[in-house]
Structures are given as C-alpha cells and as structure tokens.
MIZA-733353 format. One record per residue: residue number from 1; residue in three letters; chain; x, y, z of N, C-alpha, C in turn. Coordinates in nm, 3 decimals. Layout:
N
<bamar><resi>NUM</resi><resn>Ala</resn><chain>A</chain><n_c1>X</n_c1><n_c2>Y</n_c2><n_c3>Z</n_c3><ca_c1>X</ca_c1><ca_c2>Y</ca_c2><ca_c3>Z</ca_c3><c_c1>X</c_c1><c_c2>Y</c_c2><c_c3>Z</c_c3></bamar>
...
This chain:
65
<bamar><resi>1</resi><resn>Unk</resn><chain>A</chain><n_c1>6.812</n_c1><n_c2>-9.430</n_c2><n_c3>-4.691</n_c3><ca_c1>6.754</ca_c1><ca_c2>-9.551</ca_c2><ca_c3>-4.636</ca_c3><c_c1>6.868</c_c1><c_c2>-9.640</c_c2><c_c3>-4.586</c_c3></bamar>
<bamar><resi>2</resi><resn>Unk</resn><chain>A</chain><n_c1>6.878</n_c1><n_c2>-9.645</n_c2><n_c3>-4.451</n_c3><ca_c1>6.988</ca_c1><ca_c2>-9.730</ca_c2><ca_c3>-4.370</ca_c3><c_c1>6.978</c_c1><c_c2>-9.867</c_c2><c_c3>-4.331</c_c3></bamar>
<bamar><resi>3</resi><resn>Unk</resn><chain>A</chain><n_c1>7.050</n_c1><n_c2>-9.974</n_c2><n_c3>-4.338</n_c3><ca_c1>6.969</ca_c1><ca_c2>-10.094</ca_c2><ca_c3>-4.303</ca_c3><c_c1>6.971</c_c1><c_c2>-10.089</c_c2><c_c3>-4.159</c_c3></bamar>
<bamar><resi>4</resi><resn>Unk</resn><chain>A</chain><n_c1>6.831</n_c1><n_c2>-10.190</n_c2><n_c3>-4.148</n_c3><ca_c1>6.828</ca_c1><ca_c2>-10.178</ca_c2><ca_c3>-3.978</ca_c3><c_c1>6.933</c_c1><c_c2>-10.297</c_c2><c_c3>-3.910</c_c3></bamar>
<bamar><resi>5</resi><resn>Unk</resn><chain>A</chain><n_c1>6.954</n_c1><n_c2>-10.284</n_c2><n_c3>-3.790</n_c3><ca_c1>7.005</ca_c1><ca_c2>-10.394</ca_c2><ca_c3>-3.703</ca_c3><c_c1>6.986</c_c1><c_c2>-10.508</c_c2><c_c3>-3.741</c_c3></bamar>
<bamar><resi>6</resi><resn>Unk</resn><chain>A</chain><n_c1>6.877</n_c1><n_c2>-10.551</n_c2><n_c3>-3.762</n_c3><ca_c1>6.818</ca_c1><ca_c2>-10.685</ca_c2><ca_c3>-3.805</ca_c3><c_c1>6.890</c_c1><c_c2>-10.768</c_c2><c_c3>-3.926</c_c3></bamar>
<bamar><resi>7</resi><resn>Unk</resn><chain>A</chain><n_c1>6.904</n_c1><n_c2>-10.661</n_c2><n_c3>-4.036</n_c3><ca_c1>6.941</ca_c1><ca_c2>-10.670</ca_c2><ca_c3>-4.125</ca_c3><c_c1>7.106</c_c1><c_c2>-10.668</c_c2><c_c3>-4.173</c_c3></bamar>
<bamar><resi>8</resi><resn>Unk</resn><chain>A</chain><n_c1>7.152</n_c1><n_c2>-10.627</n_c2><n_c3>-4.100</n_c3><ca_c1>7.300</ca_c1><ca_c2>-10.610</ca_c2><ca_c3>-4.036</ca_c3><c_c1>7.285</c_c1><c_c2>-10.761</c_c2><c_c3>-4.018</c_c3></bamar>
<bamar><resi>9</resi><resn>Unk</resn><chain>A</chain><n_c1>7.263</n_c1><n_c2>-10.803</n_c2><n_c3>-3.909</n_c3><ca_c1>7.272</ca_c1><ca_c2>-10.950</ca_c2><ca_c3>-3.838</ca_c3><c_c1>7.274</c_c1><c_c2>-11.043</c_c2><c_c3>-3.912</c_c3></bamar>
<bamar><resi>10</resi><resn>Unk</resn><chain>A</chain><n_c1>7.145</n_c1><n_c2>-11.068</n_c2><n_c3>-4.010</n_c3><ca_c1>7.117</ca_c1><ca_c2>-11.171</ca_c2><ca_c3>-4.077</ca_c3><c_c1>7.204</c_c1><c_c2>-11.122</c_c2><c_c3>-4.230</c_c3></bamar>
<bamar><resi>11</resi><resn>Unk</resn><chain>A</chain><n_c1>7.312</n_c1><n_c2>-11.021</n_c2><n_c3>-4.204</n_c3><ca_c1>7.406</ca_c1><ca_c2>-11.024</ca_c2><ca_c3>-4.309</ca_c3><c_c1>7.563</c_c1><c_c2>-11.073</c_c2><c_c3>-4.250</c_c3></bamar>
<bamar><resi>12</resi><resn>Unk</resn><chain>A</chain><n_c1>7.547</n_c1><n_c2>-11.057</n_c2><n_c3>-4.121</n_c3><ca_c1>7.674</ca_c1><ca_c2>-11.103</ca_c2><ca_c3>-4.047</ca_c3><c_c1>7.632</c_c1><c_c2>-11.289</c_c2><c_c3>-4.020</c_c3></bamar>
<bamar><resi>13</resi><resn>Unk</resn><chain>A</chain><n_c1>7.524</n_c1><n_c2>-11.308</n_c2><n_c3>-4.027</n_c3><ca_c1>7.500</ca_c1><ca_c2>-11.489</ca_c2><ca_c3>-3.997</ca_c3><c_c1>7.504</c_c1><c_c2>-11.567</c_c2><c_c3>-4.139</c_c3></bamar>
<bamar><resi>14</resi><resn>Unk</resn><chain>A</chain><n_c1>7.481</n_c1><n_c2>-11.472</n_c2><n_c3>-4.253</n_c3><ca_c1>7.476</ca_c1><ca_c2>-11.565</ca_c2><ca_c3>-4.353</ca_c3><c_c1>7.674</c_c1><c_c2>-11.575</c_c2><c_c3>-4.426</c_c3></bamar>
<bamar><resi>15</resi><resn>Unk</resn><chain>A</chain><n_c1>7.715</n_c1><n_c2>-11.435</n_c2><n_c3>-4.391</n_c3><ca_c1>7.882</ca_c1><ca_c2>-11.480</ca_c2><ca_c3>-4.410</ca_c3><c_c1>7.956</c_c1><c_c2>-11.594</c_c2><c_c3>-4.278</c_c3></bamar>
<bamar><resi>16</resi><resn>Unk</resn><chain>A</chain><n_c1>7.892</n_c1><n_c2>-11.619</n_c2><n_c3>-4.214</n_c3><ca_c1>7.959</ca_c1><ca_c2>-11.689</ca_c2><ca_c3>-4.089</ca_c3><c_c1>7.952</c_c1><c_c2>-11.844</c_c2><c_c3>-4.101</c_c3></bamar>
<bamar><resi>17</resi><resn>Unk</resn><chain>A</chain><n_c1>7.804</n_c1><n_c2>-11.822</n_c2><n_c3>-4.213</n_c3><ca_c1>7.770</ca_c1><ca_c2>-11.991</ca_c2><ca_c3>-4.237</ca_c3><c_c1>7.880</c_c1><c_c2>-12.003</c_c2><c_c3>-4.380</c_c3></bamar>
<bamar><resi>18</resi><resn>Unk</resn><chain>A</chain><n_c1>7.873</n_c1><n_c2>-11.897</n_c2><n_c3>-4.454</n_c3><ca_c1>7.888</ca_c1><ca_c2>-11.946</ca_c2><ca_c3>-4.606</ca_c3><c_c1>8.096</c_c1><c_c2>-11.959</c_c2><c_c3>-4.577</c_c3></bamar>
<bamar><resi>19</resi><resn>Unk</resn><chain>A</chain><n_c1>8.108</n_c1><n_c2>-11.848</n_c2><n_c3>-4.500</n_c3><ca_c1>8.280</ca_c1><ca_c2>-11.862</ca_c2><ca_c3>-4.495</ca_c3><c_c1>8.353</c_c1><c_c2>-11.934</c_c2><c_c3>-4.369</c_c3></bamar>
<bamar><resi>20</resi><resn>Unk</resn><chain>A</chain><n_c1>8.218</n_c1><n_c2>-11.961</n_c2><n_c3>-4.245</n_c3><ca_c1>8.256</ca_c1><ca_c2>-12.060</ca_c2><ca_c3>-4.111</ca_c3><c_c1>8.352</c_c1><c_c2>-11.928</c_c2><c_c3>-4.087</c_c3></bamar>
<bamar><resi>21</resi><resn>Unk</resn><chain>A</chain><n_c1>8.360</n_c1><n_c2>-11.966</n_c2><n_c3>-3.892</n_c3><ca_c1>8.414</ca_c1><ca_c2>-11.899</ca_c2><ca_c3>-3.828</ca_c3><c_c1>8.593</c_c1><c_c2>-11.910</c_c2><c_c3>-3.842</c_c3></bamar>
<bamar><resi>22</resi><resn>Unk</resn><chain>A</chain><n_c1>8.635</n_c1><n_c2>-11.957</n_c2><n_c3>-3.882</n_c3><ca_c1>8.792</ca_c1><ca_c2>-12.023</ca_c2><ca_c3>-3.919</ca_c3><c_c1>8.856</c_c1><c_c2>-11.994</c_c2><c_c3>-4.003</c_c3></bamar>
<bamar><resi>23</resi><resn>Unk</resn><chain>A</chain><n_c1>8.790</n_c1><n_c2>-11.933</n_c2><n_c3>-4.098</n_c3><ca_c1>8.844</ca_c1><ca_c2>-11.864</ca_c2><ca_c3>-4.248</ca_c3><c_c1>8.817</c_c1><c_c2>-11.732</c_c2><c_c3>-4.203</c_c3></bamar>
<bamar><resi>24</resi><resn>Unk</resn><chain>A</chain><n_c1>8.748</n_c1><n_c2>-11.669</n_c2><n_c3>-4.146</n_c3><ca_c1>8.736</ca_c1><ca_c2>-11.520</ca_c2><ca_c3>-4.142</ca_c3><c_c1>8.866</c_c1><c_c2>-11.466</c_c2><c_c3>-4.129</c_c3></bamar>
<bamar><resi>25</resi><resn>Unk</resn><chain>A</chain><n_c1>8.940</n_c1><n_c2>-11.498</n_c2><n_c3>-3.986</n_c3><ca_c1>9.082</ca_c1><ca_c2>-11.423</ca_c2><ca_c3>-3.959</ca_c3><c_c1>9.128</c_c1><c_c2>-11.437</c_c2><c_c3>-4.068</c_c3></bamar>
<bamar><resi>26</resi><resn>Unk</resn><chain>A</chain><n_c1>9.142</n_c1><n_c2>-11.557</n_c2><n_c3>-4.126</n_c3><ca_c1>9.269</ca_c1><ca_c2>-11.564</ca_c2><ca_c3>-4.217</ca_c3><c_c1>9.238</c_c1><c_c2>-11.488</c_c2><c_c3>-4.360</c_c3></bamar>
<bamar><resi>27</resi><resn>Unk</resn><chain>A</chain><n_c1>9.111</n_c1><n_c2>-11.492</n_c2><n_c3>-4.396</n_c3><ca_c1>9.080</ca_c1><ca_c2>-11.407</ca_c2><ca_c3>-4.503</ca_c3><c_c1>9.102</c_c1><c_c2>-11.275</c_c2><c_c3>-4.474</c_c3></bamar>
<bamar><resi>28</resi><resn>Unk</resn><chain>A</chain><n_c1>9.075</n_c1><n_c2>-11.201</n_c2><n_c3>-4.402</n_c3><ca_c1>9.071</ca_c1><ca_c2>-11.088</ca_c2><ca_c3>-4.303</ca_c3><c_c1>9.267</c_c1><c_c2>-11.024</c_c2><c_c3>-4.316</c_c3></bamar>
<bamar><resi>29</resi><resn>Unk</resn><chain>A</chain><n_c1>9.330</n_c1><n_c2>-11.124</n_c2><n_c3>-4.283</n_c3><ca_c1>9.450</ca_c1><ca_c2>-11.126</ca_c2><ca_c3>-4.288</ca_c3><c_c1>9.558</c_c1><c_c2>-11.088</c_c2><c_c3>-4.337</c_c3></bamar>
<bamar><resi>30</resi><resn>Unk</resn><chain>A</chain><n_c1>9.431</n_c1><n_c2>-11.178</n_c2><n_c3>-4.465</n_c3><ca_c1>9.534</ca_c1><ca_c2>-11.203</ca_c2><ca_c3>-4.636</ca_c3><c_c1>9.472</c_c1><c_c2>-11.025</c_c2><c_c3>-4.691</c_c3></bamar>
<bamar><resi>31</resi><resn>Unk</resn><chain>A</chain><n_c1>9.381</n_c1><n_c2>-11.016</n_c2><n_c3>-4.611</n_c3><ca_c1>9.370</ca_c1><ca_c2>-10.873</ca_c2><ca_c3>-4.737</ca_c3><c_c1>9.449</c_c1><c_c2>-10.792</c_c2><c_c3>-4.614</c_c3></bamar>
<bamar><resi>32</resi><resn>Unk</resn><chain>A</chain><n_c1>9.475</n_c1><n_c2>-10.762</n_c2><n_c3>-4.502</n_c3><ca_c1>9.575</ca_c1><ca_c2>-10.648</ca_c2><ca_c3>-4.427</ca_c3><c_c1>9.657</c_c1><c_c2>-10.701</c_c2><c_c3>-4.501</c_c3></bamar>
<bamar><resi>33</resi><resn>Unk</resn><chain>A</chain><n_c1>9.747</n_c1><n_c2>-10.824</n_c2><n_c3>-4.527</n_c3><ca_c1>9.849</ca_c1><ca_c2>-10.870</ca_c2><ca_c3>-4.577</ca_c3><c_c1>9.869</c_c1><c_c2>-10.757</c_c2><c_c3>-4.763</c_c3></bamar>
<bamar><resi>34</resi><resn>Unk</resn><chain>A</chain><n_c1>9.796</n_c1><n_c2>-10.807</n_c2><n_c3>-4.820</n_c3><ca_c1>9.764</ca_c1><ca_c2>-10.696</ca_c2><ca_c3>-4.938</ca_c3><c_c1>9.768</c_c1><c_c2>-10.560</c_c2><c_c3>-4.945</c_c3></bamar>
<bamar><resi>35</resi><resn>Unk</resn><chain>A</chain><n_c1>9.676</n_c1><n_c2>-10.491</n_c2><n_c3>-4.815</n_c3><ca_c1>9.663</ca_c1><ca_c2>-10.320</ca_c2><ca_c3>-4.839</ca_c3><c_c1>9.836</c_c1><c_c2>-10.316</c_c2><c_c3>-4.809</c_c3></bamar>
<bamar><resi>36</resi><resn>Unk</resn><chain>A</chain><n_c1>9.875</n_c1><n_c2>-10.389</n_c2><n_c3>-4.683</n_c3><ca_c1>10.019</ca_c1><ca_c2>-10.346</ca_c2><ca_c3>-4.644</ca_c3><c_c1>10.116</c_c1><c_c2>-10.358</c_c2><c_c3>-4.784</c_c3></bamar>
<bamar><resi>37</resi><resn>Unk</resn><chain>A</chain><n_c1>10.148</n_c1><n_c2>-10.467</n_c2><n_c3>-4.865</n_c3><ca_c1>10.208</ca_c1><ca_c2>-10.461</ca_c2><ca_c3>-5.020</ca_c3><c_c1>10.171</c_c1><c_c2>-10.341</c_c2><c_c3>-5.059</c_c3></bamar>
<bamar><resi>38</resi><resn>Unk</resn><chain>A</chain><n_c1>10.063</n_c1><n_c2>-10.331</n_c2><n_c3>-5.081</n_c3><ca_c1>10.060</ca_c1><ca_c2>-10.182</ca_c2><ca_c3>-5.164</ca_c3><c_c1>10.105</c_c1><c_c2>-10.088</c_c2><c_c3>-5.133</c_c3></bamar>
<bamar><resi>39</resi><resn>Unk</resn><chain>A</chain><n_c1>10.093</n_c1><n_c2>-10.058</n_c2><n_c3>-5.009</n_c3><ca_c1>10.118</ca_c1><ca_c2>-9.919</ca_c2><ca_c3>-4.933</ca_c3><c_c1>10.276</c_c1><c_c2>-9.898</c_c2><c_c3>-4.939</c_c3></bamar>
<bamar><resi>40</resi><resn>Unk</resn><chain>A</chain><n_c1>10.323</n_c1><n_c2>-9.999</n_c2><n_c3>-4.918</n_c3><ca_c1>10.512</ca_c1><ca_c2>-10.074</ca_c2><ca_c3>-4.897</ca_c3><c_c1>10.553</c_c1><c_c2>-10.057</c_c2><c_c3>-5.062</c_c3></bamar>
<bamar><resi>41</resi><resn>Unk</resn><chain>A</chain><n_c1>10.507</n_c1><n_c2>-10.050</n_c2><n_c3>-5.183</n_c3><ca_c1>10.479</ca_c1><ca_c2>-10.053</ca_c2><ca_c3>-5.282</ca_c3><c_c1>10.501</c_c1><c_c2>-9.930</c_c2><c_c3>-5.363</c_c3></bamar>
<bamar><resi>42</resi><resn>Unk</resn><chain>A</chain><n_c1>10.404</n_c1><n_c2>-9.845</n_c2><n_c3>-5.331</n_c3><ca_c1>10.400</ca_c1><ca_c2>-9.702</ca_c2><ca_c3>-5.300</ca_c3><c_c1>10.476</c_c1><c_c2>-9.605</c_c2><c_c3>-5.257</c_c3></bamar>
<bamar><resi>43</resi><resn>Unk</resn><chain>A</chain><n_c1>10.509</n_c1><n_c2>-9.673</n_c2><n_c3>-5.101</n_c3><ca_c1>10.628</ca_c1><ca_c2>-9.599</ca_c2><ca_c3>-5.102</ca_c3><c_c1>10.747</c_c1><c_c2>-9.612</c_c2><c_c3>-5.116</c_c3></bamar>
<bamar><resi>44</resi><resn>Unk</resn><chain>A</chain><n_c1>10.799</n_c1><n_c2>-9.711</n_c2><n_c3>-5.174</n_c3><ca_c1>10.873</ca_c1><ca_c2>-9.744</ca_c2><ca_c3>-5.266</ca_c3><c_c1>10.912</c_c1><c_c2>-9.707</c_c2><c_c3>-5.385</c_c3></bamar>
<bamar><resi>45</resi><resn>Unk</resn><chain>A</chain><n_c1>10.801</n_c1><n_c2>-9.666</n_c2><n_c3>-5.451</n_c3><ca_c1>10.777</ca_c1><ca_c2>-9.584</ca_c2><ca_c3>-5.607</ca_c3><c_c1>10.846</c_c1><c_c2>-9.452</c_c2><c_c3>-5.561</c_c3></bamar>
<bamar><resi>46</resi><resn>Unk</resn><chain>A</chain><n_c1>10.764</n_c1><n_c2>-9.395</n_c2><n_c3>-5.455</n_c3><ca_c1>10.834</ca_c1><ca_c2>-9.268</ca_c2><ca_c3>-5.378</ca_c3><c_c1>10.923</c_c1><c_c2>-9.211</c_c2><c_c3>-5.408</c_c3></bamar>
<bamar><resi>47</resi><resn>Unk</resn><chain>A</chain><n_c1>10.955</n_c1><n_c2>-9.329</n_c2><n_c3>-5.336</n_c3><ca_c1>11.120</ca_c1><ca_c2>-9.315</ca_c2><ca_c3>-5.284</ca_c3><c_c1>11.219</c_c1><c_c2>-9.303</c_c2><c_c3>-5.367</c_c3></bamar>
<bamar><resi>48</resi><resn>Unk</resn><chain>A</chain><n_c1>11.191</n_c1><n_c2>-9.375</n_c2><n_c3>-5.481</n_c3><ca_c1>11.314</ca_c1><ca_c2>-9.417</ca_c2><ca_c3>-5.611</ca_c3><c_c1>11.251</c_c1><c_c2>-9.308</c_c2><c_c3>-5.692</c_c3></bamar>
<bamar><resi>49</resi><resn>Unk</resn><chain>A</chain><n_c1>11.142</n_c1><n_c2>-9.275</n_c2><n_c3>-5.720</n_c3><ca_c1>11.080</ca_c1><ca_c2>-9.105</ca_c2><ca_c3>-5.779</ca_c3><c_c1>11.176</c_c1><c_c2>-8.988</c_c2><c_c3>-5.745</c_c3></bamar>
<bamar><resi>50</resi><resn>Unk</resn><chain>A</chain><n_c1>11.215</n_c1><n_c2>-8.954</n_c2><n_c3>-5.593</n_c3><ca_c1>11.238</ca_c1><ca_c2>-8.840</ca_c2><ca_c3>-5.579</ca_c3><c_c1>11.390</c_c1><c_c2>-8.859</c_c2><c_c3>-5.574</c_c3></bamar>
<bamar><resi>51</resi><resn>Unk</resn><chain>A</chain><n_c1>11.490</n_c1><n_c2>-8.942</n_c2><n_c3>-5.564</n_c3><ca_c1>11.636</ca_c1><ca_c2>-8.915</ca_c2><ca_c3>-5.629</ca_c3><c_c1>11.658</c_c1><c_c2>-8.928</c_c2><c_c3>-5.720</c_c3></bamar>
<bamar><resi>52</resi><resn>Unk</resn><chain>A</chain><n_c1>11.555</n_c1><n_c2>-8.968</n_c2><n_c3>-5.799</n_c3><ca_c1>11.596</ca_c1><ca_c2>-8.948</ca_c2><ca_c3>-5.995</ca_c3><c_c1>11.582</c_c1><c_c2>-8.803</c_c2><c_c3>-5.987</c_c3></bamar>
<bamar><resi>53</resi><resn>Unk</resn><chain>A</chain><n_c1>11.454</n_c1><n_c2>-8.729</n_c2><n_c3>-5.959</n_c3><ca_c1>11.423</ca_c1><ca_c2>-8.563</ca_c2><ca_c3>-5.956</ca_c3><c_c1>11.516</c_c1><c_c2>-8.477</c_c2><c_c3>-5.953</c_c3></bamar>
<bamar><resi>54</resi><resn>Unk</resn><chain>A</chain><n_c1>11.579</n_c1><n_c2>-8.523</n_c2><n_c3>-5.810</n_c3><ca_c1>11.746</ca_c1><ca_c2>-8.468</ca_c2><ca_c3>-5.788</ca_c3><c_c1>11.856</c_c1><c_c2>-8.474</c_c2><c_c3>-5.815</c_c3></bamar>
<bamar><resi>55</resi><resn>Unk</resn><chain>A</chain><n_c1>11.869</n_c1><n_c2>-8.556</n_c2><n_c3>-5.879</n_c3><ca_c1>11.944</ca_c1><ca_c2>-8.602</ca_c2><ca_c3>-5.979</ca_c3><c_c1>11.984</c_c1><c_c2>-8.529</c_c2><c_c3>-6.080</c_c3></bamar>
<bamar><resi>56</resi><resn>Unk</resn><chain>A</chain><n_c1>11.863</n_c1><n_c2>-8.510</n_c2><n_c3>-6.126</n_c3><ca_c1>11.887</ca_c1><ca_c2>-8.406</ca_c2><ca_c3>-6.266</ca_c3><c_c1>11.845</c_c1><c_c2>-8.281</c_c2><c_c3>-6.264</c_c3></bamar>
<bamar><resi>57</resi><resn>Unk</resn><chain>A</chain><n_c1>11.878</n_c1><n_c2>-8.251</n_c2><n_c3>-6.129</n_c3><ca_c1>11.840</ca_c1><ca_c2>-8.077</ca_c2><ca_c3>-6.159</ca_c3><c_c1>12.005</c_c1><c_c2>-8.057</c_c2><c_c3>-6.122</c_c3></bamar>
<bamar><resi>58</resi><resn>Unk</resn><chain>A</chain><n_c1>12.067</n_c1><n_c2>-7.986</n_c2><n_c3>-6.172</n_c3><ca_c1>12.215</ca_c1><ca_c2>-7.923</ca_c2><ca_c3>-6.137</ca_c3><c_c1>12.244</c_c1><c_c2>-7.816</c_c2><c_c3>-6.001</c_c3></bamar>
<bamar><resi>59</resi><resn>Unk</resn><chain>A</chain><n_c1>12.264</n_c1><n_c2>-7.858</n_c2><n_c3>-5.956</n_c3><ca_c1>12.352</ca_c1><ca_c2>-7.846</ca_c2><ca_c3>-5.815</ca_c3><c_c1>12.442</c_c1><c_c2>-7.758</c_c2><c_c3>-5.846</c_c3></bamar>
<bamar><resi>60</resi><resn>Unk</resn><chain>A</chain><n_c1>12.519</n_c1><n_c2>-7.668</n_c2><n_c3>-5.710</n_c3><ca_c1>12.645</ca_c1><ca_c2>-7.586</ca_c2><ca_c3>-5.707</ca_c3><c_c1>12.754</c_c1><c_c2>-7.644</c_c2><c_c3>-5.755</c_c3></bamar>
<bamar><resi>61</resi><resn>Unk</resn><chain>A</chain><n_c1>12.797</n_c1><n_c2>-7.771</n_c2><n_c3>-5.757</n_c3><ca_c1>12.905</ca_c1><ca_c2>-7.852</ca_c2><ca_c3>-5.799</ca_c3><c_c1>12.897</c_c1><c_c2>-7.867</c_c2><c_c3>-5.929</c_c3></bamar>
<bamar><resi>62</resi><resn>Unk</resn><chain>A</chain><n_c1>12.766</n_c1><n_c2>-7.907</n_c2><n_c3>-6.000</n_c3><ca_c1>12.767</ca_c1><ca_c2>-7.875</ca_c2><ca_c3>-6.133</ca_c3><c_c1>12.799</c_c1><c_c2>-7.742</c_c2><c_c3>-6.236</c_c3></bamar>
<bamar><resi>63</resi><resn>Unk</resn><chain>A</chain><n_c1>12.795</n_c1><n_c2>-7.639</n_c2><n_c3>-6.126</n_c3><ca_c1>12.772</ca_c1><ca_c2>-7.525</ca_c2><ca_c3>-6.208</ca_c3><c_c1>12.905</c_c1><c_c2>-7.467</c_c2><c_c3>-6.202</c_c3></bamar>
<bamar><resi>64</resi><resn>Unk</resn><chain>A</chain><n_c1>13.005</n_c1><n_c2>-7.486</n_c2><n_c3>-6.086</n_c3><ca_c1>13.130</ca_c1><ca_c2>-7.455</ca_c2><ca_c3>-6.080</ca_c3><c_c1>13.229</c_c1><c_c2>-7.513</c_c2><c_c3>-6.192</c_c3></bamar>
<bamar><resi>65</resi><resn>Unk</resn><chain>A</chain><n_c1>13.226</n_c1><n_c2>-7.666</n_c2><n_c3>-6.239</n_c3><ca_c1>13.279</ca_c1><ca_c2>-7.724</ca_c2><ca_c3>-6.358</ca_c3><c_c1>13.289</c_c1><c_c2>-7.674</c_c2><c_c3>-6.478</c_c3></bamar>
C-alpha cells in the first residue's frame, strides 16, 4: 500500500508550515554536513587500521636480522 500523490503533498505542506521555507536548506545542510563527518571518520579509522596490520606482520628486513 503506497501513498498517493495527494498524500505526499499534504506531507510536503505540513513540513513547510511546521519548519518554514528558510530552515529547510540549512537543516538539510547540517545533516550532509554530518553523513560527510562520518564518512571522513571512517575513513580515517581505515586508514590508521591498515598500517598498524603492517606493521606487525614481519617483512624481508625483519627476517634477515
């Protein structure tokens, strides 16, 4: 059961009254602003994850010593 058009609408008119047209972008914004932290976040964790990994596995230089 899909909502109809109608119902769409009078769900897009009642956020337009309750949040006004002027806060949308910026709310809108603040959460791209957010997914992007996380994602930047993430791969960050990554990043500092996989040279500890390598780190401690022994290499040719280790094994010649």
């Amino acid at each position: 059961m899909s909502p109809s058009i109608w119902q769409i609408l009078i769900v897009v008119a009642l956020i337009m009254l309750l949040f006004g047209a002027g806060k949308l972008p910026r709310i809108m914004g603040d959460m791209a602003e957010g997914i992007k932290s996380f994602k930047r976040g993430m791969r960050d964790e990554e990043e500092n994850a996989s040279p500890q990994k390598a780190d401690k596995a022994p290499g040719p230089k280790d094994t010649l010593n």
